[in-house]
C-alpha positions as CSV (number, residue, x, y, z in Angstrom):
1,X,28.6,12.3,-19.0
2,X,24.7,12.5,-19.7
3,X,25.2,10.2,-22.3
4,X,26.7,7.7,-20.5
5,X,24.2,8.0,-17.5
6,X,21.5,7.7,-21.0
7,X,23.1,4.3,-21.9
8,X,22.9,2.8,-18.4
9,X,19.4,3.7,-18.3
10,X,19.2,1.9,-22.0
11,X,20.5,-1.1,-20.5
12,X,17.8,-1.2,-17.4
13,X,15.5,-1.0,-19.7
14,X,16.3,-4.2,-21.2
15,X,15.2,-5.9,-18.0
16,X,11.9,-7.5,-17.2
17,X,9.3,-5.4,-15.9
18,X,7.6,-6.4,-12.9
19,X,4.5,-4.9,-11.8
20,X,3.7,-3.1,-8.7
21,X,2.1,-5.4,-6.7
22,X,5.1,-8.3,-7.8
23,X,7.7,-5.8,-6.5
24,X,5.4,-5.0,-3.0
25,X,5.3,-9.0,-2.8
26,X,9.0,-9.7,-3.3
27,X,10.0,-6.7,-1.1
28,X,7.3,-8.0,1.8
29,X,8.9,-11.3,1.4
30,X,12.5,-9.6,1.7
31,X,11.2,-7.7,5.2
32,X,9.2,-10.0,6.7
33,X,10.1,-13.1,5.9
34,X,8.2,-16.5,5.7
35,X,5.5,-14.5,7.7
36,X,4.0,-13.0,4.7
37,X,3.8,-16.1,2.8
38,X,1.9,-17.5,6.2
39,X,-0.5,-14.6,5.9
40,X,-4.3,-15.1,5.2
41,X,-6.6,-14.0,2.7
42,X,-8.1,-11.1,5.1
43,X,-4.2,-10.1,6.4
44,X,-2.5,-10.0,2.8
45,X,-5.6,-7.6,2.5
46,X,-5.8,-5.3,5.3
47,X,-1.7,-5.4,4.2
48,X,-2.2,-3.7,0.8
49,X,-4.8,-1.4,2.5
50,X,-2.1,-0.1,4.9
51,X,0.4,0.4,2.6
52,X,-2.2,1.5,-0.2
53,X,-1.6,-0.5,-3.2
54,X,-4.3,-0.4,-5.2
55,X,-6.6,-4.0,-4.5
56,X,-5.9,-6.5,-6.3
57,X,-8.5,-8.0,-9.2
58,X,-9.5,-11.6,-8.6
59,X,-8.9,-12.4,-5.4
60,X,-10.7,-14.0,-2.9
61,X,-13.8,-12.3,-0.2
62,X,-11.7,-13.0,2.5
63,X,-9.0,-11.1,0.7
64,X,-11.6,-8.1,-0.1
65,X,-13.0,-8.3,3.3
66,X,-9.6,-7.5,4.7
67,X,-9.0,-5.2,2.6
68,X,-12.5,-3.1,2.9
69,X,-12.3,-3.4,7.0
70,X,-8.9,-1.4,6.7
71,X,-9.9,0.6,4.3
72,X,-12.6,1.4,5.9
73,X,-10.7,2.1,9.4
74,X,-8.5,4.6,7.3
75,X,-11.5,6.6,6.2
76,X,-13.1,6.6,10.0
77,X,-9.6,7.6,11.4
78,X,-9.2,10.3,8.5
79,X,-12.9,11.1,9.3
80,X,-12.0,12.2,13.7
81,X,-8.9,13.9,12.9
82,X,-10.7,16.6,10.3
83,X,-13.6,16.6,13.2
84,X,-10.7,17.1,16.0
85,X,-9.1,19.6,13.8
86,X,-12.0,22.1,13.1
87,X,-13.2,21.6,17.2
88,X,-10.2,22.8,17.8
89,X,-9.5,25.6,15.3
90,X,-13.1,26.3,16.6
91,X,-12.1,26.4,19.8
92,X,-9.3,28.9,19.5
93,X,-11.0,31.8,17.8
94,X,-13.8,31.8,20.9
């Protein structure tokens, strides 16, 4: 049985690879439509910021600028909850 599951996984193999961001593309294309191919630089950005891919070499500034601005709202955010957190830790063992 493990060697038949061994030749299925032979046979995927034989298929084309794809890199990450080509698979993120096609499966944002799947889930929303023609509305990611109507995305700006700045939105297809901030878009592999949310879902952290890594960002993309070559690109345009409007593309980096996206991506830096939600980057950069992702560290803030990150930044208040561990603040929030130890007030409130903080606050319980008065």
């Amino acid at each position: 049985m493990l060697e038949d599951y061994n030749d299925k996984l032979r046979v995927k193999r034989k298929w084309k690879e794809i890199t990450l961001h080509d698979a993120a593309d096609r499966l944002s294309r799947l889930c929303l439509g023609d509305s990611f191919d109507n995305m700006s630089d700045f939105e297809r950005g901030e878009y592999d910021a949310v879902y952290l891919y890594e960002v993309r070499m070559g690109q345009s500034d409007e593309y980096y600028d996206g991506y830096a601005a939600e980057y950069a709202r992702q560290q803030i955010a990150d930044f208040w909850s561990t603040v929030n957190e130890r007030r409130a830790r903080h606050d319980e063992n008065r």
